[in-house]
PDB file of N, CA, C and O in Angstrom:
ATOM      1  N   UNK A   1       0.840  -1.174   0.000  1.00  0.00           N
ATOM      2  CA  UNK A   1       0.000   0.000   0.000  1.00  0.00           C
ATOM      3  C   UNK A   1       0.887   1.238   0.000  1.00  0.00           C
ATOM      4  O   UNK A   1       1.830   1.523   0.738  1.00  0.00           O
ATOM      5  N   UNK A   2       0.330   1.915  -1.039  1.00  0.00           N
ATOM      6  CA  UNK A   2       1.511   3.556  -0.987  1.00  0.00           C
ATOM      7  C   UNK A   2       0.436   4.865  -0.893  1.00  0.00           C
ATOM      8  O   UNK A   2      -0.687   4.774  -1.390  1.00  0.00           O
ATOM      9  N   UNK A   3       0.786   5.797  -0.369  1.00  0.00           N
ATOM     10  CA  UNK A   3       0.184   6.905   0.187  1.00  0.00           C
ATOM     11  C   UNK A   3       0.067   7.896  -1.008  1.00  0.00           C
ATOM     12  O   UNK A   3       0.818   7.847  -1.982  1.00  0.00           O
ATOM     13  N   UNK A   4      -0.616   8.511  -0.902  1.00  0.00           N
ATOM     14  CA  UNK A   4      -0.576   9.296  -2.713  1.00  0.00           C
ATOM     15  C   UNK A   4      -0.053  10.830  -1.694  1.00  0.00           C
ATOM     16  O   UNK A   4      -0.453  11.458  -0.714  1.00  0.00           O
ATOM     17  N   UNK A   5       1.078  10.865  -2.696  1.00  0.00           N
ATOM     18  CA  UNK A   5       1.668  12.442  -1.880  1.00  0.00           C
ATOM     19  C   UNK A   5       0.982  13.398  -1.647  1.00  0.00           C
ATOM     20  O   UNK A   5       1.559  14.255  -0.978  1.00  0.00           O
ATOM     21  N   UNK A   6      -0.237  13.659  -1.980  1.00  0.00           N
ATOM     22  CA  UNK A   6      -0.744  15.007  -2.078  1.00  0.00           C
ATOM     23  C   UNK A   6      -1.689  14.781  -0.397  1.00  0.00           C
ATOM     24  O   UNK A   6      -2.202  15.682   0.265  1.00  0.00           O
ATOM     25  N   UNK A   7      -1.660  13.272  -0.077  1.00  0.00           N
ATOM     26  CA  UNK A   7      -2.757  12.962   1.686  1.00  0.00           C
ATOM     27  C   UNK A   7      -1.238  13.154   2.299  1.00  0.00           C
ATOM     28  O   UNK A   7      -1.243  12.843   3.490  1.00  0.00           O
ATOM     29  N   UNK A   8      -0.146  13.507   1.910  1.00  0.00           N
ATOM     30  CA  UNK A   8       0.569  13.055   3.501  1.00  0.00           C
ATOM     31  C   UNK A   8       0.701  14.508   4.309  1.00  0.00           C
ATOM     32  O   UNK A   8       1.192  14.317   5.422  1.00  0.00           O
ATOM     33  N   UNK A   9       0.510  15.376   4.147  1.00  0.00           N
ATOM     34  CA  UNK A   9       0.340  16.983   4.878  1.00  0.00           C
ATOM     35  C   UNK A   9      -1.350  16.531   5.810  1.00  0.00           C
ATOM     36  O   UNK A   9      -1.507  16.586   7.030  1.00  0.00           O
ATOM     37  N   UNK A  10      -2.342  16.135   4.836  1.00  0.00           N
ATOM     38  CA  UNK A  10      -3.474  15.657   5.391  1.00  0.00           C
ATOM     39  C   UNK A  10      -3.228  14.808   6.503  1.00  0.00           C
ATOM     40  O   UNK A  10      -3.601  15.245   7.592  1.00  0.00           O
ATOM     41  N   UNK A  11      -2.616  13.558   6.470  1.00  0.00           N
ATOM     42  CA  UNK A  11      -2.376  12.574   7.314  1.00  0.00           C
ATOM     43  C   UNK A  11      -1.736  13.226   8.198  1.00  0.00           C
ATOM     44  O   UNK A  11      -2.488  13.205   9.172  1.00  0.00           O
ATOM     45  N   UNK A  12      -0.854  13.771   8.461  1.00  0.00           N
ATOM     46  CA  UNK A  12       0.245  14.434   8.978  1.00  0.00           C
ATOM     47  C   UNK A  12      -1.121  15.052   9.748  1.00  0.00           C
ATOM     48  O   UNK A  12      -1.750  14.678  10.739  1.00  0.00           O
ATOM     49  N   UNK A  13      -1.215  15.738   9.178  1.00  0.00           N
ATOM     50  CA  UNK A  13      -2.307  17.089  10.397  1.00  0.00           C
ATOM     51  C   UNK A  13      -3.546  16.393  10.945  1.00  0.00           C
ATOM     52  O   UNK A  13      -4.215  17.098  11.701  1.00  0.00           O
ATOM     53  N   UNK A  14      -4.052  14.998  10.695  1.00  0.00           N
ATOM     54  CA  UNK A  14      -5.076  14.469  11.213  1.00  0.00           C
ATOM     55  C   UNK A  14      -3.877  13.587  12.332  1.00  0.00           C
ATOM     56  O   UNK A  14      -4.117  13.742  13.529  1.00  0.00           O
ATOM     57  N   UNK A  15      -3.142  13.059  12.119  1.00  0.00           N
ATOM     58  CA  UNK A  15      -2.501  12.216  12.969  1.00  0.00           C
ATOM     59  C   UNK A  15      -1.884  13.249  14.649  1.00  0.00           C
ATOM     60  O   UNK A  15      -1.935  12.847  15.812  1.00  0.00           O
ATOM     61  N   UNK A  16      -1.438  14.398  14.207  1.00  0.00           N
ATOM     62  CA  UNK A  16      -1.261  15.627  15.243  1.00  0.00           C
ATOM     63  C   UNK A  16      -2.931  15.691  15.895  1.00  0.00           C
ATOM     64  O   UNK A  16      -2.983  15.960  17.095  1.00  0.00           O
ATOM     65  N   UNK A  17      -3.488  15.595  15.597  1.00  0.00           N
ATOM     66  CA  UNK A  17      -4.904  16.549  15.815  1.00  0.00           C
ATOM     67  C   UNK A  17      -5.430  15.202  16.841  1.00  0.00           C
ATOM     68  O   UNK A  17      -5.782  15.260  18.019  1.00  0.00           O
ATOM     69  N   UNK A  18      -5.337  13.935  15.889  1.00  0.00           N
ATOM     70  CA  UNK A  18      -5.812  12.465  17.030  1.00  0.00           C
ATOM     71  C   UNK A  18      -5.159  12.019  18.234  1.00  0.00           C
ATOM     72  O   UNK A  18      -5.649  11.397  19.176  1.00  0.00           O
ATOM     73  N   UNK A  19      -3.746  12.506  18.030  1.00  0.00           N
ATOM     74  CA  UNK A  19      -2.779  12.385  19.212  1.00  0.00           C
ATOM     75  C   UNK A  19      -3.328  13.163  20.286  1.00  0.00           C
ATOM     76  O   UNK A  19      -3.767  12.743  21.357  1.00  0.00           O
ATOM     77  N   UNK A  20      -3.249  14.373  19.866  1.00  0.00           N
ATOM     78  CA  UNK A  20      -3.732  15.080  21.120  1.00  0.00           C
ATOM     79  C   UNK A  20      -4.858  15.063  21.821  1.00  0.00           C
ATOM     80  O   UNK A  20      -5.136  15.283  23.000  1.00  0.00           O
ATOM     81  N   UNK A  21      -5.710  14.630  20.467  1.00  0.00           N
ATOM     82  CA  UNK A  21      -7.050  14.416  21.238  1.00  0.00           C
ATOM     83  C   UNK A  21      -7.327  13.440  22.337  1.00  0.00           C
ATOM     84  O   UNK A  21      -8.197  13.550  23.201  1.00  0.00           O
ATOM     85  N   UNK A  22      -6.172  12.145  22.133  1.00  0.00           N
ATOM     86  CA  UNK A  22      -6.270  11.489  22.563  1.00  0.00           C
ATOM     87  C   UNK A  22      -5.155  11.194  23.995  1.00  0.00           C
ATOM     88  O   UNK A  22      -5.035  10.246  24.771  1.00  0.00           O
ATOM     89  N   UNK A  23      -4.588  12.281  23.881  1.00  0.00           N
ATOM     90  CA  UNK A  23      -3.767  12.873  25.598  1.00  0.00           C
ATOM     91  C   UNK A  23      -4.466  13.229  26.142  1.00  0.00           C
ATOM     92  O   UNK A  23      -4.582  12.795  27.288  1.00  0.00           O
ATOM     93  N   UNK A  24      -5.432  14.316  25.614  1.00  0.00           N
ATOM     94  CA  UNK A  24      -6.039  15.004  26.143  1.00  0.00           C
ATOM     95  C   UNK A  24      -7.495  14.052  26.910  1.00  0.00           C
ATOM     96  O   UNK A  24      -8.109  14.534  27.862  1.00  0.00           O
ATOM     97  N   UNK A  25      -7.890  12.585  26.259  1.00  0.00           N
ATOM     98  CA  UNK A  25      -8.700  12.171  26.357  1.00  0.00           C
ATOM     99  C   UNK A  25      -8.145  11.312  27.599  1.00  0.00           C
ATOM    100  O   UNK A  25      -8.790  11.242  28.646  1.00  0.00           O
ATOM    101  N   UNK A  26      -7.348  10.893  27.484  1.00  0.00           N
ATOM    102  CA  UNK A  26      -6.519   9.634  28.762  1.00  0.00           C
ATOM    103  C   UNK A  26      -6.259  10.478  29.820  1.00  0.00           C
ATOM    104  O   UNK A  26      -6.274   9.983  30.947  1.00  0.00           O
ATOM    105  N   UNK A  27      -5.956  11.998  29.649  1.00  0.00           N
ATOM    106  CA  UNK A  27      -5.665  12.942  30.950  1.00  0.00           C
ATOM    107  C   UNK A  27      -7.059  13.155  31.508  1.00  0.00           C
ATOM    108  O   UNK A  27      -6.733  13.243  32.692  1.00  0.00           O
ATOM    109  N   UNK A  28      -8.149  13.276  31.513  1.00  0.00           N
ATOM    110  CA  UNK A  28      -9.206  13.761  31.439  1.00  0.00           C
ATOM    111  C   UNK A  28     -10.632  12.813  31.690  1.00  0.00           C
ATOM    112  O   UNK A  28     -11.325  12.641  32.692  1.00  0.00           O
ATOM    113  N   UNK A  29     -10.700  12.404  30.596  1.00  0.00           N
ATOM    114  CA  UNK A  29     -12.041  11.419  30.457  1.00  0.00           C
ATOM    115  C   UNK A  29     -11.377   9.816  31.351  1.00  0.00           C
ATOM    116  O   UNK A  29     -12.088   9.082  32.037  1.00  0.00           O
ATOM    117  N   UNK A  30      -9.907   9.610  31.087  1.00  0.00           N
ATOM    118  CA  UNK A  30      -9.784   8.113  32.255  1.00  0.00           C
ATOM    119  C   UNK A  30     -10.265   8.244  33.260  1.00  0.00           C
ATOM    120  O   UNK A  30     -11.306   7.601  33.399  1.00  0.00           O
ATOM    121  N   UNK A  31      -9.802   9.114  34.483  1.00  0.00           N
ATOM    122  CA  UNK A  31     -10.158   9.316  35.774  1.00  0.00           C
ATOM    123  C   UNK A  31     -11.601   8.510  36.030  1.00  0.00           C
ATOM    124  O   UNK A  31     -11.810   7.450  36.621  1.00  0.00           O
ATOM    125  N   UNK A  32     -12.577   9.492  35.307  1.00  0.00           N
ATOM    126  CA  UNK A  32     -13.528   9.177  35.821  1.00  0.00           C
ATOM    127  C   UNK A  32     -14.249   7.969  34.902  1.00  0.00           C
ATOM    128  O   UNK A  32     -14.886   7.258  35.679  1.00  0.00           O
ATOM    129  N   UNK A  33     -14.369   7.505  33.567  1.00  0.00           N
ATOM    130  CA  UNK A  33     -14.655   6.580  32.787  1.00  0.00           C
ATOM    131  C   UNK A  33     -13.752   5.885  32.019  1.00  0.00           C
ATOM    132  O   UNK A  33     -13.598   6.249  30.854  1.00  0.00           O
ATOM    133  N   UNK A  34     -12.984   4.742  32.545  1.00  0.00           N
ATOM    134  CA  UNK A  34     -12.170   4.348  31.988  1.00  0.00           C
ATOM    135  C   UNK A  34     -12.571   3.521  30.701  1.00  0.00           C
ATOM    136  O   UNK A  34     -11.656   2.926  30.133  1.00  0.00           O
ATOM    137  N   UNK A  35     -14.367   3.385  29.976  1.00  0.00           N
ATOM    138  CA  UNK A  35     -14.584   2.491  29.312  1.00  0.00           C
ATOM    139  C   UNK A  35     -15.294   3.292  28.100  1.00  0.00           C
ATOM    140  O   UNK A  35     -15.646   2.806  27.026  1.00  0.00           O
ATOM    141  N   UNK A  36     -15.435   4.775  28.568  1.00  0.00           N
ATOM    142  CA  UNK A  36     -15.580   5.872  28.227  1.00  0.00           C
ATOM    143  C   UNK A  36     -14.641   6.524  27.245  1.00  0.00           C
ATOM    144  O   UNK A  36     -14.921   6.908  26.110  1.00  0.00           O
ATOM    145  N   UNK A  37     -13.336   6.593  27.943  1.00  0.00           N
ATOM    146  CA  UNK A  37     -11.923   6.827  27.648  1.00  0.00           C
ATOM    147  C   UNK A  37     -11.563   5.699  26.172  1.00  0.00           C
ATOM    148  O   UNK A  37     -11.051   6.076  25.118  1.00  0.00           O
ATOM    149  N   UNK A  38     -11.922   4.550  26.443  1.00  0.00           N
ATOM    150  CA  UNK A  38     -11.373   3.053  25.705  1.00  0.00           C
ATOM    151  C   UNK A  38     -12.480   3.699  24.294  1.00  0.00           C
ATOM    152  O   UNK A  38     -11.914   3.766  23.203  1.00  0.00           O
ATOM    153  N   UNK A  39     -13.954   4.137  24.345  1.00  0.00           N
ATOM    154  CA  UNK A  39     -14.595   4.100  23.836  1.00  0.00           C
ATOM    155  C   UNK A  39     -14.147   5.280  22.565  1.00  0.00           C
ATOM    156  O   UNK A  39     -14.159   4.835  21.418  1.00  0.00           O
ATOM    157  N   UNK A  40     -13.693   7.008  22.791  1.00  0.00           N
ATOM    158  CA  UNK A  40     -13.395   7.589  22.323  1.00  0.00           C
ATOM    159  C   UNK A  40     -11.952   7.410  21.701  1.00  0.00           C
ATOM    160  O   UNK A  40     -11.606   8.097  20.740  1.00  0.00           O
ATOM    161  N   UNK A  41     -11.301   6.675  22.151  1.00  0.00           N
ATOM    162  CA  UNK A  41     -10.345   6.080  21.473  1.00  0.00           C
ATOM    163  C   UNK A  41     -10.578   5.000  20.302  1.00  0.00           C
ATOM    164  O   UNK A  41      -9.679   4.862  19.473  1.00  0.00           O
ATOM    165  N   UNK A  42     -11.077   4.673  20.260  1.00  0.00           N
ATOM    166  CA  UNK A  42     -11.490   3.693  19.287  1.00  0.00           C
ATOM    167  C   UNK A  42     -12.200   4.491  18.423  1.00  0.00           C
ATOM    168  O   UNK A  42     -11.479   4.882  17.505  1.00  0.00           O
ATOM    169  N   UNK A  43     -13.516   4.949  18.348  1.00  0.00           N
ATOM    170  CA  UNK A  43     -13.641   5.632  17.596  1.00  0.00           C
ATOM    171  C   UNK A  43     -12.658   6.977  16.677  1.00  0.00           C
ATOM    172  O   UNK A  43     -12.858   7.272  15.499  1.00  0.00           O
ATOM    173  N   UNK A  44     -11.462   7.715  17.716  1.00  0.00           N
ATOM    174  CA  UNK A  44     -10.641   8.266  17.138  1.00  0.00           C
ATOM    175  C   UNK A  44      -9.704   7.126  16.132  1.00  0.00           C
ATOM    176  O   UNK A  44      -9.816   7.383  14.933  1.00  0.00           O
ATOM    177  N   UNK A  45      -9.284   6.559  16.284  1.00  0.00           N
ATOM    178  CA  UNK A  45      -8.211   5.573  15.769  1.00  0.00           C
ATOM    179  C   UNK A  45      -9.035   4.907  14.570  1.00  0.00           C
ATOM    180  O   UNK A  45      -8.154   4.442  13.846  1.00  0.00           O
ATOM    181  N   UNK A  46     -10.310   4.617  13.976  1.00  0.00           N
ATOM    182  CA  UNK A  46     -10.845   4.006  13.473  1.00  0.00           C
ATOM    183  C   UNK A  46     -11.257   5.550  12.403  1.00  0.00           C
ATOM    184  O   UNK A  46     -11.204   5.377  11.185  1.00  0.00           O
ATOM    185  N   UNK A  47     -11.629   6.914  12.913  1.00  0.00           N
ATOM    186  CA  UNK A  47     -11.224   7.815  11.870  1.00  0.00           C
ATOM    187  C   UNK A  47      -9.896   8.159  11.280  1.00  0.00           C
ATOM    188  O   UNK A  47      -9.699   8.880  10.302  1.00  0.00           O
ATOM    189  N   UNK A  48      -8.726   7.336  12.258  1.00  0.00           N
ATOM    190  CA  UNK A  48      -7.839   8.092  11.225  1.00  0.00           C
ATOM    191  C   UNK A  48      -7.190   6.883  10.208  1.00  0.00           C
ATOM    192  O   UNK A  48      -6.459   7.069   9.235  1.00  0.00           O
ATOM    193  N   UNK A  49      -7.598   5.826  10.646  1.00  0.00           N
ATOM    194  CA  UNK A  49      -7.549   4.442   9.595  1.00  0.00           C
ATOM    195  C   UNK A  49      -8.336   4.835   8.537  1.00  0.00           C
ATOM    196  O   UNK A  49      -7.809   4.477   7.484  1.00  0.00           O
ATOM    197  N   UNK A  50      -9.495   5.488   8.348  1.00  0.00           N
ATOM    198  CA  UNK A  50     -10.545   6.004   7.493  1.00  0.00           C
ATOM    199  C   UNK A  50      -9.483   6.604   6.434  1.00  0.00           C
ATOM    200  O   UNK A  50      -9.117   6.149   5.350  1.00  0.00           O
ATOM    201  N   UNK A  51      -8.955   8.292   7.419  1.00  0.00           N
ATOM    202  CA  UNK A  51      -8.093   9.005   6.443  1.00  0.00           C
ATOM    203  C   UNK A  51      -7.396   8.793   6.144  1.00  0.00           C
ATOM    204  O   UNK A  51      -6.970   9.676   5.399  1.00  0.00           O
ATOM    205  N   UNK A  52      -6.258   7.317   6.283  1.00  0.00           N
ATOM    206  CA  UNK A  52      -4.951   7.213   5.983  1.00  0.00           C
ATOM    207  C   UNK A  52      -5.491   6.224   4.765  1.00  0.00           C
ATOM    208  O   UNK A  52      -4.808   6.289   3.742  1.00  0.00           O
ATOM    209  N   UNK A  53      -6.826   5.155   4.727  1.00  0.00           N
ATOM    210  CA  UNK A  53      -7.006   4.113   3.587  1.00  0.00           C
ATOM    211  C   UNK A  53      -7.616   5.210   2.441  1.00  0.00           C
ATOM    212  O   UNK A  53      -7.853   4.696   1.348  1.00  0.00           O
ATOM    213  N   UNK A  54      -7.901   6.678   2.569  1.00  0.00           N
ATOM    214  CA  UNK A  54      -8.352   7.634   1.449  1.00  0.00           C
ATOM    215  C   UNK A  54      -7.791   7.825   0.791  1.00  0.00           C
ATOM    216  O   UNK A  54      -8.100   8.083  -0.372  1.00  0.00           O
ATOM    217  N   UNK A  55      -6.674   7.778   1.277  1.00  0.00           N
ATOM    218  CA  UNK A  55      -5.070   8.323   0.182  1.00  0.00           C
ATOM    219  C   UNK A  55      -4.567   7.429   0.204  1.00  0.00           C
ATOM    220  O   UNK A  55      -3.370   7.692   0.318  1.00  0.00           O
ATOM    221  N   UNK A  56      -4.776   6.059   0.150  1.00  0.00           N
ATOM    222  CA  UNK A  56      -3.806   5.272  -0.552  1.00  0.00           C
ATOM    223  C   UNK A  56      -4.136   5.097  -2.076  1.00  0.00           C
ATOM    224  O   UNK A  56      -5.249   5.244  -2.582  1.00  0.00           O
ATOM    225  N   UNK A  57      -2.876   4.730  -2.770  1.00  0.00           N
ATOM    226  CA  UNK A  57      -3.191   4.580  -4.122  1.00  0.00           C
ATOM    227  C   UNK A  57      -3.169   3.224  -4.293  1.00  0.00           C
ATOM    228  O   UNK A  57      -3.410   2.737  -5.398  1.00  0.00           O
TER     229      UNK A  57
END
């Protein structure tokens, strides 16, 4: 599988954007729902599998 050059700035800035979301989600949402936490993670990680299989060629 190869990435079509014109998604990797895309990928790049969705992969920054899921990371954090997802610090921000383990700092925050664990405490009090740890299945909560598991839940928004998955759904993040499963959009950025979305954007990374868009741009493959």
């Amino acid at each position: 599988m190869t990435i079509h050059k014109e998604g990797t700035a895309t990928i790049s800035l969705v992969a920054l954007v899921v990371g954090l979301l997802n610090i921000a989600n383990f700092s925050y949402l664990y405490p009090i729902s740890a299945i909560a936490a598991w839940a928004v993670f998955i759904v993040l990680l499963g959009f950025f599998l979305f954007i990374v299989s868009f741009f493959r060629s």
